[in-house]
C-alpha positions in Angstrom: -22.0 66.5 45.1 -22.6 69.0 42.5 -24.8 72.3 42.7 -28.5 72.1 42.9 -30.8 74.3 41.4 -33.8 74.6 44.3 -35.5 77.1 42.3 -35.1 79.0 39.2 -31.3 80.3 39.3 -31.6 79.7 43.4 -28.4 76.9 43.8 -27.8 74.5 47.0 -24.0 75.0 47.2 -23.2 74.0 50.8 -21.2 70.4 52.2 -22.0 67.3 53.3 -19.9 66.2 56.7 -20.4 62.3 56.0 -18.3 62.0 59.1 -19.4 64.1 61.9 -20.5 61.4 64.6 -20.7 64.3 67.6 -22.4 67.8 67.3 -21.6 69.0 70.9 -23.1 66.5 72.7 -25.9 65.4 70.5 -24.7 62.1 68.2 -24.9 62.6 64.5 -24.6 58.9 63.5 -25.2 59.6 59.9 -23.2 62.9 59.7 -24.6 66.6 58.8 -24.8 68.7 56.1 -24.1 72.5 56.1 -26.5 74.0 53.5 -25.6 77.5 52.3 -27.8 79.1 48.9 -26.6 81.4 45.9 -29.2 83.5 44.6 -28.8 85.0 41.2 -30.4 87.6 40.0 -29.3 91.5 39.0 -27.5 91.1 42.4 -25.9 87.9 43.3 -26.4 86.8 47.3 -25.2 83.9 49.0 -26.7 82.9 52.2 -24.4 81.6 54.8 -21.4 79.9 54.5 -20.0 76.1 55.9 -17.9 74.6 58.7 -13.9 76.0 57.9 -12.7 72.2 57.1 -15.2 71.8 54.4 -14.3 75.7 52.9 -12.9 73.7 49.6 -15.7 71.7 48.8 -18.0 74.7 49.4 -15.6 77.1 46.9 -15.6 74.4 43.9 -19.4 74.0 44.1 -19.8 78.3 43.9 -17.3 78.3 41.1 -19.5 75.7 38.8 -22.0 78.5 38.5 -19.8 81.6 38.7 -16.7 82.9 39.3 -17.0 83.9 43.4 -16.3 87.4 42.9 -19.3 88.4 41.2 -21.3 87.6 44.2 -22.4 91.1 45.4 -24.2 90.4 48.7 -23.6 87.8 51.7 -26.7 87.4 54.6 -25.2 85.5 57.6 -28.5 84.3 59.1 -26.6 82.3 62.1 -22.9 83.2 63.3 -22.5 79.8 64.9 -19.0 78.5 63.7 -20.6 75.7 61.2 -22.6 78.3 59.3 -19.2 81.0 59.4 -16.4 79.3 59.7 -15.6 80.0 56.0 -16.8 83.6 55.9 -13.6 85.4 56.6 -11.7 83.5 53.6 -15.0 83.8 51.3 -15.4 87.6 52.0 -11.6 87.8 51.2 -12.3 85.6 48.0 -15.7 87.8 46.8 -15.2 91.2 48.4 -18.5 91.7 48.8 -20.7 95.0 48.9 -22.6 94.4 51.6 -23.0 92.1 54.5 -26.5 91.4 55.6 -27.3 90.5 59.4 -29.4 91.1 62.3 -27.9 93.6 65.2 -27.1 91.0 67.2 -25.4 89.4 64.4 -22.7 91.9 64.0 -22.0 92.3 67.9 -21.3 88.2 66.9 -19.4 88.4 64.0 -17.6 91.0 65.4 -16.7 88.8 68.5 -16.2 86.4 66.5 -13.8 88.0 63.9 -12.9 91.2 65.5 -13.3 92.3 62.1 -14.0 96.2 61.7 -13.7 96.7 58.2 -16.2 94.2 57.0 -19.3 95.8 54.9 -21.9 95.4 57.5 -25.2 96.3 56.6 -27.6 95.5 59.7 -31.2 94.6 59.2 -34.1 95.4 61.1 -37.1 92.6 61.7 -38.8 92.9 58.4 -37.3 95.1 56.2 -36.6 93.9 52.9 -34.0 94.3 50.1 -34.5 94.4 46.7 -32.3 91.8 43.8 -33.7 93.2 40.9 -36.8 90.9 39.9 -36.8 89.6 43.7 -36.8 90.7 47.2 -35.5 89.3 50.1 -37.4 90.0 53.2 -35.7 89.4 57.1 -37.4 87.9 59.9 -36.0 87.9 63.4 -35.8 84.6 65.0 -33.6 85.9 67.9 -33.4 82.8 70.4 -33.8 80.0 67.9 -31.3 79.0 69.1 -28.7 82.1 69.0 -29.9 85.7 70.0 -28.6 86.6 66.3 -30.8 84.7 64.2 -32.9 85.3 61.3 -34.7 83.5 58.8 -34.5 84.9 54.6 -37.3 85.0 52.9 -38.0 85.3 49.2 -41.5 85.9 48.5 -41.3 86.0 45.1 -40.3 82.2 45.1 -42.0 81.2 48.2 -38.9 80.0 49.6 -37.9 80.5 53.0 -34.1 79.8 54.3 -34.7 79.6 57.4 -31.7 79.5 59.1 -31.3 76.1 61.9 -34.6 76.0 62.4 -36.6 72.8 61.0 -33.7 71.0 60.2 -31.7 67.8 60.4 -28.6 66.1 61.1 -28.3 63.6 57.9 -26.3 63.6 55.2 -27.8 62.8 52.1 -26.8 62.3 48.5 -30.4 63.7 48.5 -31.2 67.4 48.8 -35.0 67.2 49.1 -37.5 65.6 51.3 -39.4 63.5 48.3 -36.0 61.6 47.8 -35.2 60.1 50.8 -37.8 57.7 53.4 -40.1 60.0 54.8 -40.4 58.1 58.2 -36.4 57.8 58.5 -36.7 61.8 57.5 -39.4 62.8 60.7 -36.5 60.8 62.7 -34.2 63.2 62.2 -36.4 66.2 61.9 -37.8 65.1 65.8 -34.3 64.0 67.0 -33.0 67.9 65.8 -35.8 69.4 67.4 -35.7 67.4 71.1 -31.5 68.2 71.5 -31.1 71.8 70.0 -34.6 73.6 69.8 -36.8 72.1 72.8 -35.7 74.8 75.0 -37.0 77.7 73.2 -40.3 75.8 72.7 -42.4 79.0 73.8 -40.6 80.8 71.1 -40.7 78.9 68.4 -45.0 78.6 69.3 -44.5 82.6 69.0 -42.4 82.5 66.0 -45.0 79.9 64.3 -48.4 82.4 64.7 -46.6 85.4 63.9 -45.8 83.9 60.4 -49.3 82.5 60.3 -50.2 86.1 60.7 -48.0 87.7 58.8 -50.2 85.6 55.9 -46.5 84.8 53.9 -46.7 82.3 51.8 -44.2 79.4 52.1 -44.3 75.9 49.1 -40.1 75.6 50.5 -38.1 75.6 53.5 -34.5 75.2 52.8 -32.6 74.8 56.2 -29.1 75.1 56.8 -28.9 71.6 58.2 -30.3 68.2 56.3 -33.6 68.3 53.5 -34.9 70.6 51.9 -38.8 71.1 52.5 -40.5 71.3 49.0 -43.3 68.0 49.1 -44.0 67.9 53.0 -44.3 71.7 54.1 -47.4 71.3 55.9 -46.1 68.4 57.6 -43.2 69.7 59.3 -44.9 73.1 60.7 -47.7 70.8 62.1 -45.2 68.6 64.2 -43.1 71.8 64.8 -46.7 73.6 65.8 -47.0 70.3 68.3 -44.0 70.0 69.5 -43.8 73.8 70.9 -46.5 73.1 72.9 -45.3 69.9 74.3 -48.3 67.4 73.0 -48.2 64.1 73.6 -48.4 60.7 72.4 -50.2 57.5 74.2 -46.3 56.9 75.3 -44.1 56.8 78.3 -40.3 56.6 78.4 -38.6 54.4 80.8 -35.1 55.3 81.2 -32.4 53.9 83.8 -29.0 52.5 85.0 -28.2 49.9 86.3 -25.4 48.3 88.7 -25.9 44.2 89.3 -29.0 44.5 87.4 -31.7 44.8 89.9 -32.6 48.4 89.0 -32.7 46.9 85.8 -35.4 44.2 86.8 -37.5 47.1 88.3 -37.2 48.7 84.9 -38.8 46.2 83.5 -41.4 45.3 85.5 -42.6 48.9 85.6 -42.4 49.1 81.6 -44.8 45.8 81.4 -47.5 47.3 83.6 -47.0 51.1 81.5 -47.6 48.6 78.6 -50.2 46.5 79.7 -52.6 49.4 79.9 -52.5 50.2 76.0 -49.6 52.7 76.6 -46.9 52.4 73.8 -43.6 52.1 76.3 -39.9 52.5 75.6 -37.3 51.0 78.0 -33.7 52.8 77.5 -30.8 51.5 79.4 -28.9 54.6 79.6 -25.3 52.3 79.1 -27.1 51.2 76.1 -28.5 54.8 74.5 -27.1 57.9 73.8 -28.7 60.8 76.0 -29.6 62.7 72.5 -31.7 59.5 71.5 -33.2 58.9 75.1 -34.4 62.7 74.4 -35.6 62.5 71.1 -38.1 59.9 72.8 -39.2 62.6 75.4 -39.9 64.9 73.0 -43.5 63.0 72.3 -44.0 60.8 75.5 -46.1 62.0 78.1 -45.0 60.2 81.1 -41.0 59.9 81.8 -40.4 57.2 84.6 -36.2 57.3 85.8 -34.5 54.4 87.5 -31.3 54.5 89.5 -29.6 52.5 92.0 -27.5 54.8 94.6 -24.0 54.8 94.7 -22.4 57.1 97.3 -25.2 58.5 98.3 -26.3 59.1 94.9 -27.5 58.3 92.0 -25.3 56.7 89.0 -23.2 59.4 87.1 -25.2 58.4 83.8 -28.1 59.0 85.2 -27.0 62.2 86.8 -25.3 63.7 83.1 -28.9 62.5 81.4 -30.8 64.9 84.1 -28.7 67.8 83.7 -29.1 67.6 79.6 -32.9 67.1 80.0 -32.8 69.5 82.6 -30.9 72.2 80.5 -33.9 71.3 77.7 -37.4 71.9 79.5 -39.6 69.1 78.5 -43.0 69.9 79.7 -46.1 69.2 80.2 -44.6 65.4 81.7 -45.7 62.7 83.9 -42.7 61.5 86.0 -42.0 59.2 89.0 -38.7 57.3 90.0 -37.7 54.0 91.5 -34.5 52.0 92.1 -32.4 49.8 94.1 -30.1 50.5 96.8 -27.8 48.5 99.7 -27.6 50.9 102.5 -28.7 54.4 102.1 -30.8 54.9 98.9 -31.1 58.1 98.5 -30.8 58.4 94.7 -35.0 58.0 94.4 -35.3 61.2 96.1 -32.7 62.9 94.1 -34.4 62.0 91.0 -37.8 63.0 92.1 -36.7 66.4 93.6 -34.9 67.5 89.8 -37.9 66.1 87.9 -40.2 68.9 90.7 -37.5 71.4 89.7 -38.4 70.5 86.0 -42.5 71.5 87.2 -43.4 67.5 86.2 -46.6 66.4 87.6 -45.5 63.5 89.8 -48.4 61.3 91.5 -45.8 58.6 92.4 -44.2 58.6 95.8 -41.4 56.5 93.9 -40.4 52.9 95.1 -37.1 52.1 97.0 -36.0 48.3 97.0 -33.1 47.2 99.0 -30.6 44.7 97.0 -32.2 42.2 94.8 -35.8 42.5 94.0 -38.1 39.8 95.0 -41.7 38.8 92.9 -43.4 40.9 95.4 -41.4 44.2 95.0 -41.3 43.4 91.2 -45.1 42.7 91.4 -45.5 46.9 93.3 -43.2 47.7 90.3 -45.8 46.7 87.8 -48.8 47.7 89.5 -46.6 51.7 89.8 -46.1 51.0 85.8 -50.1 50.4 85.5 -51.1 53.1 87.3 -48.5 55.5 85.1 -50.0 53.9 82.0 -53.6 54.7 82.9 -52.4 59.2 84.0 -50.4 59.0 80.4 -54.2 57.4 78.5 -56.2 60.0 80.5 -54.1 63.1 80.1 -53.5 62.4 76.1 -57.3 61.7 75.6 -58.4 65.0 77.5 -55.8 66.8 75.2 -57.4 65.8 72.4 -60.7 66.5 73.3 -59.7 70.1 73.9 
């Protein structure tokens, strides 16, 4: 793919990883793209680099516009490996001046590297540089998601570069967000969101006011993952505004295991009473789903209902991997309750109940234990659990959105 002018003389020059299929732990079924922008001007900056393995096709897109030495300046915004994996062979290749970062970035990239002699110039939140007829200004986005973050922004242009933050795992052809389906698009936006930024939730709500404060304006977000923002800004700091504070669809997850299939028949008998109170319902068969998917389908449900049988005095290893991911992520603000089959012990009900506690979800279920194979009356306490789910999820989401 060839160089993309963004803005005047401001270029898309990352790579596309058509084949990345696992982003540690989180499935990237249609690949990535490392973004990384050259800014010319009376100084020449790129922003961030690409994943080592995909240095050459990064190299031949910077040379199209200029040779690589008469870049001045480079800002590393993220020192995670797929943003600087190329730096130490482009800073050989450019020699640059100076090397922008936060504090926290050159205690990384010095970890990283062990590189004393690079140009290091650190940053502080807010300070800006001028490029001759435009500025670059520096805000601190430590914790979203690696203490060294920042976000570049360009006021002059409107643009903000802002680092991992609202981005995606797709790769596109396509470098903007008017090109490609805009449904298939909040997908990947919400799927990014649920597996790497959910945790620091609180902080990207702070992060979000504080630019609403600052009064910057913003008409592009270029990311260093997926789209570029330029038709549907608005769009993606409102769901990025709700998903920091954990709001809710009409929607409840279902998600189990299952041995011989009788947890299986509890699943979905509880999913058909969720349903049959108006509540939109997803049943996800954890043998069947990847964990970053059953996530992604957190990220907006209010109520999340787990199903395991127990199998040595637990519950199923799947189901045990998916707690500790969603565990490690902090959902809140959720509706949970637990059920599941069981031949002699059953103790795997419990288990899931007392991690979901952990996890502060408001649980009004006791949970329901069947032993073996589940007959119409233990299906039929199944559905009636799933109806009164369905009618906490319609009453919570309707008081908050009368608030």
């Amino acid at each position: 793919m060839k160089a993309t002018e963004i803005k005047k003389d401001i270029f898309w020059v990352g790579a596309i990883d058509w084949n990345m299929r696992d982003f540690h732990g989180y499935s990237t079924y249609k690949g990535t793209t490392y973004n990384a922008f050259l800014l010319k001007d009376d100084k020449v900056v790129l922003f961030d680099t690409v994943k080592k393995n995909l240095k050459g096709d990064f190299v031949h897109r910077i040379r199209s516009l200029l040779d690589p030495s008469q870049i001045d300046y480079i800002v590393v915004n993220h020192v995670e490996m797929d943003h600087t994996g190329a730096l130490p062979e482009m800073i050989d290749l450019v020699r640059p001046e100076k090397i922008f970062c936060s504090s926290m970035g050159k205690k990384a990239l010095l970890s990283h590297f062990h590189r004393e002699d690079w140009p290091y110039e650190v940053v502080e939140p807010g300070q800006s540089i001028s490029l001759g007829k435009r500025s670059v200004r520096f805000i601190e986005t430590r914790m979203l998601h690696w203490p060294d973050s920042m976000f570049s922004y360009i006021p002059e242009e409107k643009l903000l570069i802002s680092s991992d933050a609202f981005g995606q795992h797709w790769a596109t052809s396509e470098r903007f967000d008017d090109e490609v389906d805009f449904s298939e698009l909040m997908s990947h936006a919400a799927k990014y969101y649920a597996n790497i930024l959910l945790l620091y939730s609180s902080l990207v709500n702070r992060l979000l006011n504080n630019v609403a404060e600052m009064g910057i304006e913003i008409d592009m977000i270029a990311p260093d993952h997926g789209l570029i923002w330029r038709s549907s800004v608005d769009r993606i700091l409102k769901a990025y505004s709700d998903w920091s504070v954990h709001k809710a669809k009409r929607k409840a997850v279902v998600v189990y295991d299952t041995m011989w299939h009788s947890t299986e028949m509890m699943a979905k008998a509880v999913a058909d009473g969720i349903n049959r109170e108006d509540v939109s319902v997803m049943l996800m068969n954890l043998q069947k789903n990847h964990r970053s998917d059953v996530i992604t389908e957190v990220l907006d449900s209010r109520a999340v209902v787990l199903g395991s049988p127990t199998l040595n005095n637990g519950m199923l290893p799947r189901m045990a991997a998916f707690l500790t991911y969603m565990k490690g992520l902090k959902p809140g603000n959720k509706i949970g309750a637990a059920f599941g089959s069981y031949g002699w012990s059953g103790e795997a009900v419990k288990q899931m109940r007392g991690i979901m506690e952990e996890m502060k979800f408001e649980l009004p279920e006791p949970g329901i234990r069947v032993r073996y194979v589940p007959e119409h009356p233990d299906l039929t306490e199944c559905l009636e659990m799933g109806r009164r789910i369905g009618r906490a999820v319609r009453e919570s989401v309707s008081r908050e959105n009368e608030q």
